[in-house]
PAKE-712281 format. One record per residue (C-alpha): residue in one letter; x, y, z; residue number from 1. Coordinates in nm, 4 decimals. Each point is the difference from the previous one (the first is absolute). Layout:
N
KOLMI  r         u         v         w    k
KOLMI  A         X         Y         Z  NUM
...
% end
This chain:
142
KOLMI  r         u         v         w    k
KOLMI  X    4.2781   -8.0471    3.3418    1
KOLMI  X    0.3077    0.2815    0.0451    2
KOLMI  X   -0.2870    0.2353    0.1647    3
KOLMI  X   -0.1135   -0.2764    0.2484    4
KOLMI  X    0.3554   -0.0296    0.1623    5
KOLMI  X    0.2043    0.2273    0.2198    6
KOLMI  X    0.3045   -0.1051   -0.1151    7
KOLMI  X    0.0860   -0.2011    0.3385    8
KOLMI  X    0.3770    0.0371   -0.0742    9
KOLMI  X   -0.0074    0.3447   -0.0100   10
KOLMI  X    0.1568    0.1202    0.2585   11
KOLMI  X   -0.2255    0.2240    0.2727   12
KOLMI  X   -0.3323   -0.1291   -0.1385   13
KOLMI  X   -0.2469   -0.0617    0.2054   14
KOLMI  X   -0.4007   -0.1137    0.0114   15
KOLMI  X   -0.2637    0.0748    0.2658   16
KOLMI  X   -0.0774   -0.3213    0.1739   17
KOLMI  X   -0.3341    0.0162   -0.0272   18
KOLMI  X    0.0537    0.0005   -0.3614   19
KOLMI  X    0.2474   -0.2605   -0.0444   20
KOLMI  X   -0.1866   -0.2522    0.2022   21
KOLMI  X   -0.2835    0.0659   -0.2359   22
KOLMI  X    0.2142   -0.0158   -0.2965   23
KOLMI  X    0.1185   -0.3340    0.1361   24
KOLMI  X   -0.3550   -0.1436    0.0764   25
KOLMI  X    0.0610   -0.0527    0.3611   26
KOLMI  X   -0.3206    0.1490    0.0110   27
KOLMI  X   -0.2981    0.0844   -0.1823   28
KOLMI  X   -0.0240    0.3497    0.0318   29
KOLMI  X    0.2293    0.2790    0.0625   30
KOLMI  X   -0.2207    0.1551    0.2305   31
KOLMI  X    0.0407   -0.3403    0.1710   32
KOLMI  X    0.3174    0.0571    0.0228   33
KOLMI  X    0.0163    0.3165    0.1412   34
KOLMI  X   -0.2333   -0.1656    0.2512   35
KOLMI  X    0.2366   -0.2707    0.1365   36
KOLMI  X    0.2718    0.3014   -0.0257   37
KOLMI  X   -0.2707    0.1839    0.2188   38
KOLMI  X   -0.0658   -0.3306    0.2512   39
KOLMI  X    0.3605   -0.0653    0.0380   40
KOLMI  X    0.0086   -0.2731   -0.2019   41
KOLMI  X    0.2871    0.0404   -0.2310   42
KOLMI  X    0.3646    0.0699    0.1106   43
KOLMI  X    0.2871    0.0987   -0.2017   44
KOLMI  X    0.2994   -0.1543    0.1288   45
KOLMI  X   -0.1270   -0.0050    0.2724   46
KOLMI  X   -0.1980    0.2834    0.1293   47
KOLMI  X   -0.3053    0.0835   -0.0404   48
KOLMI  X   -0.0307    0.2346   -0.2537   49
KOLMI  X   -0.3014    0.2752   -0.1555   50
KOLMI  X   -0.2044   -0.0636   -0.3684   51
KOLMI  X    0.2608    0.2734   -0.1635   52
KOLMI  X    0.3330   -0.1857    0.1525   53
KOLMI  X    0.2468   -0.0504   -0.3224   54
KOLMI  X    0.1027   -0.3453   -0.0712   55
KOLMI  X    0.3200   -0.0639   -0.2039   56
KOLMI  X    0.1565   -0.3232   -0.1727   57
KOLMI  X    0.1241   -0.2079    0.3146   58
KOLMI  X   -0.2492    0.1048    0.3244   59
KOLMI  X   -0.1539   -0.2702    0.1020   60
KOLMI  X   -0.3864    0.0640    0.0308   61
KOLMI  X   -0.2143   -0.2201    0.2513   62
KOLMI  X   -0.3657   -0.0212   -0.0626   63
KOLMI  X   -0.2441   -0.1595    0.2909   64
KOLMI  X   -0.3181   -0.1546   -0.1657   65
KOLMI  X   -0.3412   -0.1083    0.1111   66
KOLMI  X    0.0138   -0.3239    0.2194   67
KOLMI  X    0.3742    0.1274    0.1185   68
KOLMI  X    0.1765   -0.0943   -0.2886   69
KOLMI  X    0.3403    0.2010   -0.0642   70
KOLMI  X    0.1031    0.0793   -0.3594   71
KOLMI  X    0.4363    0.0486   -0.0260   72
KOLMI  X    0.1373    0.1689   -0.2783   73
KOLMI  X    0.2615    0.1149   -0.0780   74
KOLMI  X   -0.0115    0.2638   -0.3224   75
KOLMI  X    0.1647   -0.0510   -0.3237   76
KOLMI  X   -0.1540    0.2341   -0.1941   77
KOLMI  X   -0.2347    0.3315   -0.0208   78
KOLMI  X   -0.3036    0.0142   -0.1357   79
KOLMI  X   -0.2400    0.2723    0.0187   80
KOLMI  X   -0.2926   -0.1368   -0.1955   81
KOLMI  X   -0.1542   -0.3355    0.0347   82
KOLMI  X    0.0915   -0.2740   -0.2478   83
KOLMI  X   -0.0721   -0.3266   -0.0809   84
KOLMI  X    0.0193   -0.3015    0.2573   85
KOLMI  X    0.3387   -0.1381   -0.1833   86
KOLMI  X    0.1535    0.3594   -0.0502   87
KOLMI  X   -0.0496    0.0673    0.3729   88
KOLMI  X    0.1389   -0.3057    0.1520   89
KOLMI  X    0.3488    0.1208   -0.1667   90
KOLMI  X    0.0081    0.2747    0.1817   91
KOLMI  X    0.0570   -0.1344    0.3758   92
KOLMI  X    0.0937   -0.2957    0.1905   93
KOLMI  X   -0.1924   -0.1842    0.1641   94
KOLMI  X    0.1532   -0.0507    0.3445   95
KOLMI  X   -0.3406   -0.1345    0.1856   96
KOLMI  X   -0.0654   -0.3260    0.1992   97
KOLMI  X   -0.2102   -0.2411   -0.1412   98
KOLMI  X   -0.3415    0.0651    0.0913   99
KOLMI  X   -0.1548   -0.2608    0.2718  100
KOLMI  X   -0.1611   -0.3452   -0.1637  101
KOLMI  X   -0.3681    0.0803   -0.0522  102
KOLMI  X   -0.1004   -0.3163    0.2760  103
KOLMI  X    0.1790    0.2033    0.2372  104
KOLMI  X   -0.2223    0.2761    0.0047  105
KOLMI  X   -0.3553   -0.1075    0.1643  106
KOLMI  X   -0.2713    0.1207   -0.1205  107
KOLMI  X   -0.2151    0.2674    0.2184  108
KOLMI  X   -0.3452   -0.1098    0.0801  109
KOLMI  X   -0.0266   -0.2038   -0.3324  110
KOLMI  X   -0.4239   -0.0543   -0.0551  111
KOLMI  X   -0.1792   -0.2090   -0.2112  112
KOLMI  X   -0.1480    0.1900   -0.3047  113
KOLMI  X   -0.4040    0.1001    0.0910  114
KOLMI  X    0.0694   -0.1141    0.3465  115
KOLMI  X   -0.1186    0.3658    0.1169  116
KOLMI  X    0.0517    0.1582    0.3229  117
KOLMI  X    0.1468   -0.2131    0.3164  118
KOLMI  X   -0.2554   -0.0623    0.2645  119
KOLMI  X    0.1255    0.0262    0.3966  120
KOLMI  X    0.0452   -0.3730   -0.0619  121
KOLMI  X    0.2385    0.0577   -0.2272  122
KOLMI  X    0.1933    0.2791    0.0885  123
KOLMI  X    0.0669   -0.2301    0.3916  124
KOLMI  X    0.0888   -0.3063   -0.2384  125
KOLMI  X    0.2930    0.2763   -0.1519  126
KOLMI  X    0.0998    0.1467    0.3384  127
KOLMI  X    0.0035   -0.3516    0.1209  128
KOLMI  X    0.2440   -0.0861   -0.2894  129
KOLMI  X    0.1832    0.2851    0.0267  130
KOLMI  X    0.0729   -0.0296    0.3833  131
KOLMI  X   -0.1819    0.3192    0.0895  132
KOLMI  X   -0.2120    0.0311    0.3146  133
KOLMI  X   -0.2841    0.0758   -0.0654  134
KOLMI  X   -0.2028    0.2551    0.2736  135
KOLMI  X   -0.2433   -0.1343    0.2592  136
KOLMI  X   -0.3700    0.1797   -0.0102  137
KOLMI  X   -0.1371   -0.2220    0.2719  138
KOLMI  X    0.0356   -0.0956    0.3603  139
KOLMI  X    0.2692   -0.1788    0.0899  140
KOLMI  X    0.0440   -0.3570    0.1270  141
KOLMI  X    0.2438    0.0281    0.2642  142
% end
């Protein structure tokens, strides 16, 4: 397990975010990683910051994730290669707000199983719902 750390308290060391966000299982795949790095979607203290950006014991990393969830940590430890679930929870804090209560979230255009395509019927029943106005094909009555 000596090979799969850094040694964080070394002093000078640093990881490739990309990497270490990996290593951490913030997300799947480094090449993820080096996506959000890509998209903007990770900051290092604060700034935005490119796939190859060192981290070191103490910057505090902030991860945006799908449905605009924010990840906050703040690194403990370096790791370069990923590790188990338990190993990698040691090796930052977790700084993040809760994430919102699951009834909180509405579903998006929720259908019943086999209930196939919506008809025009349908589809003014939703823009009805929804509050959208929907266009007018015909004459008008004024």
């Amino acid at each position: 397990m000596a090979s799969e750390t850094s040694g964080g308290d070394a002093a000078g060391g640093t990881v490739r975010v990309d990497s270490w966000i990996w290593s951490v299982r913030l997300v799947k795949s480094r090449s993820m990683g080096a996506a959000a790095c890509k998209g903007g979607h990770v900051r290092v203290n604060g700034e935005r910051v490119k796939p190859a950006h060192g981290v070191k014991p103490g910057d505090e990393v902030r991860l945006r994730q799908a449905q605009g969830r924010e990840r906050v940590v703040v690194v403990k430890r370096l790791i370069r290669k990923r590790v188990g679930a338990p190993v990698a929870v040691e090796c930052y804090v977790d700084n993040s707000p809760p994430p919102p209560p699951r009834e909180a979230v509405a579903p998006a255009g929720v259908r019943d199983r086999g209930a196939g395509r919506p008809t025009k019927r349908d589809r003014r029943e939703l823009e009805r719902l929804r509050g959208v106005l929907g266009r007018k094909d015909g004459p008008s009555d004024a």
